[in-house]
Every structure is written in structure tokens, then in C-alpha cells.
C-alpha positions in Angstrom: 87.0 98.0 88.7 88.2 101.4 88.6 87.3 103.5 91.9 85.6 106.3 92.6 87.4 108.8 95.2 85.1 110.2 97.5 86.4 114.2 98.1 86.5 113.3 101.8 88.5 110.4 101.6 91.2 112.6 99.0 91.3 115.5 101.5 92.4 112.7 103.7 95.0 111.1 101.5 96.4 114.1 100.9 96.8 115.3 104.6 98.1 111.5 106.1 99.6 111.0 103.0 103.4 110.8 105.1 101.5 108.8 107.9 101.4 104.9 108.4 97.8 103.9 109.2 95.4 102.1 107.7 92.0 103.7 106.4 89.9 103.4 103.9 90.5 106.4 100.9 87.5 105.5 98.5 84.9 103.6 97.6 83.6 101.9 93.9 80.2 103.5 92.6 78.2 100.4 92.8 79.5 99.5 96.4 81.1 96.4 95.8 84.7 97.2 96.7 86.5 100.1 98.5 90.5 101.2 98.4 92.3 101.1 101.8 95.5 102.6 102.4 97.8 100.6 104.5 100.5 101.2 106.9 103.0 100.4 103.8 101.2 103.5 102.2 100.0 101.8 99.0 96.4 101.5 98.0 95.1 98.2 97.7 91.1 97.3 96.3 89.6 94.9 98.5 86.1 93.8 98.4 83.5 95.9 100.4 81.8 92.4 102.4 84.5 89.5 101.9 82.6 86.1 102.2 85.7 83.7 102.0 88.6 85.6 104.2 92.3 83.9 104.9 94.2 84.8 107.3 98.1 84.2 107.4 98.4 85.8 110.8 97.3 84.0 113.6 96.5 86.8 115.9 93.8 87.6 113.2 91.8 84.6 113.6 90.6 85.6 117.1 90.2 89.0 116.0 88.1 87.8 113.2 85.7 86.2 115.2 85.0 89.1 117.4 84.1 90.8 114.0 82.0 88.2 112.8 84.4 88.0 109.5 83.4 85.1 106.8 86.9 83.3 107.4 87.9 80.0 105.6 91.3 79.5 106.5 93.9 80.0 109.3 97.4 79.8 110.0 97.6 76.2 110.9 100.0 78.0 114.4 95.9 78.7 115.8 95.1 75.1 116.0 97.4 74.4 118.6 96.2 76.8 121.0 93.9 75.5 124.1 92.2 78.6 124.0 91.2 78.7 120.0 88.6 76.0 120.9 86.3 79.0 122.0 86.3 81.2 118.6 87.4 79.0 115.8 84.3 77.2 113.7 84.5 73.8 112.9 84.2 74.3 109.1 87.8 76.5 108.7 90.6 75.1 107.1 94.4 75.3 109.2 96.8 76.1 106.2 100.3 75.4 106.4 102.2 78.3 105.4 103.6 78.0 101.9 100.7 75.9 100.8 99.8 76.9 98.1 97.4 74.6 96.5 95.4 74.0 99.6 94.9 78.0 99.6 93.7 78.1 95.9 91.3 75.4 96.7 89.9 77.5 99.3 88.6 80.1 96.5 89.2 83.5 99.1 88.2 86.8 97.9 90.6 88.4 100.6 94.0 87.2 101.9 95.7 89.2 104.7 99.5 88.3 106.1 102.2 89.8 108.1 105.0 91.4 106.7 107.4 90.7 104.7 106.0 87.2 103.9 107.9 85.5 101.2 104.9 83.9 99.1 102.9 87.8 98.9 103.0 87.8 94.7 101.7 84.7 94.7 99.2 85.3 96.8 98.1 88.1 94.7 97.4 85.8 92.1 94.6 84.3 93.7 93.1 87.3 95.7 93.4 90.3 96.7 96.0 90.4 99.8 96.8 93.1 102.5 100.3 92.9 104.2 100.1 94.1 107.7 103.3 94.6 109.8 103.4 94.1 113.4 104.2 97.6 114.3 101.2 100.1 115.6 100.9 104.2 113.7 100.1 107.1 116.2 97.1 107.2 113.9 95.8 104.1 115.4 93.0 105.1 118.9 94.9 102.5 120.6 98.2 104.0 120.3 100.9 101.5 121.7 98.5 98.9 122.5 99.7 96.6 119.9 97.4 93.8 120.3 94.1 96.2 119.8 96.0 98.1 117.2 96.0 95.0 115.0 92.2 94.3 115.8 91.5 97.3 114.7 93.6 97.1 111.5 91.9 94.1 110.7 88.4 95.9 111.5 89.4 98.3 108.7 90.4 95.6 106.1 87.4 93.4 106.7 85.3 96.8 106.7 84.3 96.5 110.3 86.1 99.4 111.6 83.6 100.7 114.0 82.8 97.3 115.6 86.6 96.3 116.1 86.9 100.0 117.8 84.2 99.4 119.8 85.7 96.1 121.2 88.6 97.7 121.9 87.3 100.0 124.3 84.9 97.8 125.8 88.3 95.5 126.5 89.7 98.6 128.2 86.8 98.8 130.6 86.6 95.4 131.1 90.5 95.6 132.4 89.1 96.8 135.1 87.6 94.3 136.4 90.7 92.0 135.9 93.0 94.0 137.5 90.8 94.2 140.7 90.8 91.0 141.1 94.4 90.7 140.8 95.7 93.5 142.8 95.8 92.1 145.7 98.9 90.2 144.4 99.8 92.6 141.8 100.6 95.9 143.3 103.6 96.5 143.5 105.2 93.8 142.0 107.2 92.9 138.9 107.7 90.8 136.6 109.6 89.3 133.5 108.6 87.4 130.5 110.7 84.7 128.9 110.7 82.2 125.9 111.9 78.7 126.1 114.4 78.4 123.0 117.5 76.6 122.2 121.0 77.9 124.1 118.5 80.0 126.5 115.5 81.9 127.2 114.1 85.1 125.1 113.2 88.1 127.1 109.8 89.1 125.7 109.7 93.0 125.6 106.1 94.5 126.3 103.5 93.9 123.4 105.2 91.1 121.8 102.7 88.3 122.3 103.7 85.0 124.7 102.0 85.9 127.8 103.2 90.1 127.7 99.7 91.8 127.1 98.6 89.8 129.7 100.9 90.3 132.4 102.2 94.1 131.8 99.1 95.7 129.9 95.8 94.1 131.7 97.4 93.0 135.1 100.1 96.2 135.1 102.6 94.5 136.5 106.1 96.7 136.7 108.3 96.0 134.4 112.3 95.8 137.0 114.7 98.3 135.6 117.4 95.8 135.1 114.7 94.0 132.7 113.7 97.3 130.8 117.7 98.1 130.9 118.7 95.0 129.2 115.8 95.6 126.8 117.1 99.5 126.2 120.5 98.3 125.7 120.2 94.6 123.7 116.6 94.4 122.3 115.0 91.5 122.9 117.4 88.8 122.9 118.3 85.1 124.6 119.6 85.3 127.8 121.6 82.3 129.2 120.6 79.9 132.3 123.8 81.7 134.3 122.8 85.1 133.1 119.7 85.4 135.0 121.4 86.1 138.3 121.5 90.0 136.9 117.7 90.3 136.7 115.3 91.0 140.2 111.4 90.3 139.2 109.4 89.4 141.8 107.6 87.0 139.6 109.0 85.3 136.0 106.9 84.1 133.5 107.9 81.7 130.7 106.6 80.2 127.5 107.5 76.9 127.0 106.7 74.2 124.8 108.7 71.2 127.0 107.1 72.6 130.5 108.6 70.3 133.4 109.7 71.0 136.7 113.6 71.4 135.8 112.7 74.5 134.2 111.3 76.2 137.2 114.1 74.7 139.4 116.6 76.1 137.0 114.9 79.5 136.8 114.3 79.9 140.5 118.0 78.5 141.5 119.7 81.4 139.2 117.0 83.8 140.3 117.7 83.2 143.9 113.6 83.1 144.2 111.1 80.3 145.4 109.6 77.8 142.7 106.2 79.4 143.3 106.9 83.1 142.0 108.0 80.7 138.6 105.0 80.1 136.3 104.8 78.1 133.3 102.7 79.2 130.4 102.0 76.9 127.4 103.6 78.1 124.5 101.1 77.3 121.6 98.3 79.4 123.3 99.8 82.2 124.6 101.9 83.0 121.0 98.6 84.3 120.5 97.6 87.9 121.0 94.3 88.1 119.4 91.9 89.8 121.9 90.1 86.4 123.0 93.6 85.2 123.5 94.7 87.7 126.0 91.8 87.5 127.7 92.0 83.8 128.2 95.5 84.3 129.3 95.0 86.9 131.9 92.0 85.0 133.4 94.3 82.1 133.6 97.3 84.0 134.9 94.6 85.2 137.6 94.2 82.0 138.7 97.8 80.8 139.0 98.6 83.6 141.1 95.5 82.7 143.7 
């Protein structure tokens, strides 16, 4: 259906026109669907109320949830969280990425996925589908809160735009409270945030999911300079068992999918710091960074450090 430009929504176009942010830029006369421009800066026509949403990215099922989006299908990575128990309906489908059959079979009206994701034209063939990259715009209200950046991206795909900006700054009240609670431990103190992987563990810059919304954004725990050095001068990388003698947290995080005691005796040991500043987190769940996820996460962080 061709659409309608509202004069608005063309002043706007015209003005952002450089900028990477997602917005709607127009609507079809009878209502049905409306053109958003995304952070890619193409225009895609997606329908005004999906009723049969898929979503590629799994910190988009959370999100979804909180904006009461008609979902069908997940990334099949949201089923093994603990915490997806509390927003994920019984009737959605866990896709395997690549799956193509099992997605057509699912008839959706609106497929979003992260980008680049190898399968998009395909996708296009069955529905319309929005690439979102996991960047945030200085268009978005959240700014470099990447986690509430993407809820409200997703807010403006799923037309709820208001509703997921609402949530995000209720969340930012709500902080509040959790950072009470937790200061009488957190002031002051700081911490890093590794991955489990092969040959090593990844140092997890801020905003990059496994446990670092939790612990940096909500709980504002310091980031040490020889953790936000190492990030300046390597990125996020894998650091060695023998290498972790160069970085001074007071507390160390770390995302695991083995768990077991021999990796907090390992940490600790190279650390030169006691067992109980070492906390395991379970990887599944916190890979997640929708905004039921991170609050699941910082509650149980809380209670670790008790």
C-alpha cells in the first residue's frame, strides 16, 4: 500500500535525515500500516497493530512483554534463561535461528532481528522485517543506556513508543530503590565483569549484556581504571587465567555456563582477593538484557552481596 506522508513527519525526515534513530515518518490513509525510519536510515512499512510478532533478538522478548506485543516466536537463546519463566507465555514458539520453515509456519506479520543477520532477504519474503543494530542514536531519551534504548526501539517498531518510554523512566526511578538497598556494600567499590569462554575470560565493557547493566548502571558500581584502561586500549577482549594479576576490582563478576568452585579459586588466586568478593552468574539468564532481565539480575546480585 502506498503511504501517505504526513507534513509533520516530512519536516522531520528532512531535518534527521543524517541522524540514526528510529521514528515513525508516515502513516497509510486507512490506518493499517505506518513507515518507520530506522537507525540504518531506510524506510520500511510495517503494520500499524502486528498480531503475530517474531522476534530474532532475545533481548526483545522481555521487552515485548512489558509492551504487551502479540509475539509468536523467540529466539530459542530466551528459553534457557531462569528468569524468562516470568514474561514468556506458554503458547510462543523458541525458533532456532536459521529455521526457516518453522518461521513460515508461524504466519508473522512483523519480523525484527539484529544486525547484520545472514537470513534478512529471506526473511523479507515472509514478512515484513526491521534490522536493529545493537548500538544506541543521541536521538534516543535514553542516551547511552543501551538496554532502554532497545526497549524503546522496539516500542517504536511495535507502535508502542509512548508506553516503552514510559517504562523506561519509571525503571530509572525505580533504580532508586535498588541502589539503596545496595549501598551499603556498593559505595565505593568496584568491579569487573567477565565471560567464561575458551583460552580465557571476556572482559564485558559497560552495556554489553552478561550481568553489566546490572552491576555498573542500576547498582553504580566503579568501573577500576586498569579495567576501563584495558577496555580504552584492547576493546573488549579474552584475558588469560595469568593475566588477571594486572586488574584491582574489589569485586569480579563472571558469566559462566560450567559454574564450579575451580573457577572462583582460579579467579581469586590470580586476583590476590578472597573467594567471596568472586560471584558466579549463570550465563543463559544474564545474556539477557531485556528490562525484566536486568531487573531480575540486579535483585539477585543484591542478594549475593548480603
Amino acid at each position: 500500500m502506498r503511504i501517505k506522508f504526513l507534513l509533520t513527519a516530512l519536516v522531520a525526515v528532512l531535518f534527521l535525515s543524517a541522524c540514526s534513530s528510529f521514528r515513525e515518518t508516515g502513516v497509510s490513509e486507512d490506518g493499517t500500516l505506518r513507515q518507520i525510519m530506522t537507525e540504518h536510515t531506510e524506510e520500511i512499512e510495517v503494520p500499524a497493530d502486528p498480531q503475530r510478532i517474531v522476534l530474532f533478538r532475545a533481548m526483545d522478548a522481555g521487552n515485548a512483554e512489558l509492551l504487551d506485543g502479540d509475539v509468536v516466536g523467540v529466539s530459542e537463546w530466551v528459553k534457557e534463561s531462569k528468569f524468562s519463566d516470568a514474561f514468556m507465555d506458554d503458547q510462543v514458539t523458541y525458533l532456532e535461528h536459521g529455521d526457516l520453515d518453522a518461521l513460515e509456519a508461524l504466519d508473522p506479520d512483523l519480523i525484527v532481528t539484529y544486525a547484520p543477520d545472514e537470513y534478512f532477504f529471506e526473511y523479507q519474503e515472509i514478512a515484513p522485517t526491521v534490522q536493529v543494530n545493537y548500538s544506541t542514536s543521541a536521538f534516543s531519551p535514553f542516551r547511552e543506556r543501551l538496554y532502554l534504548t532497545h526497549l524503546y526501539n522496539l516500542g517504536v517498531i511495535i507502535n508502542q513508543r509512548d508506553s516503552a518510554e514510559a517504562l523506561g523512566d519509571e525503571w530509572l526511578a525505580d533504580t532508586t530503590r535498588l541502589q539503596r538497598e545496595a549501598a551499603g556494600i556498593v559505595s565505593g567499590q568496584t568491579a569487573m565483569v567477565l565471560r567464561d569462554v575458551d583460552g580465557g575470560y571476556y572482559l564485558q565493557d559497560q552495556y554489553s549484556s552478561f550481568g553489566t547493566e546490572a552491576v555498573y548502571d542500576v547498582l553504580k558500581f566503579g568501573m577500576p581504571e586498569s579495567v576501563s584502561g584495558a577496555l580504552e586500549e584492547n576493546g573488549s577482549t579474552v584475558i588469560r587465567p595469568r593475566e588477571l594479576g594486572a586488574f584491582d576490582p574489589d569485586y569480579v563478576f563472571i558469566s559462566t555456563a560450567s559454574g564450579g568452585a575451580d573457577i572462583k579459586t582460579e579467579i581469586a588466586q590470580a586476583m590476590d582477593m578472597p573467594e567471596g568478593n568472586v560471584f558466579l552468574l549463570d550465563e543463559d539468564s544474564y545474556r539477557l538484557n531485556d528490562l525484566s532481565s536486568v531487573r531480575a539480575q540486579t535483585e539477585e546480585i543484591i542478594e549475593m552481596l548480603k
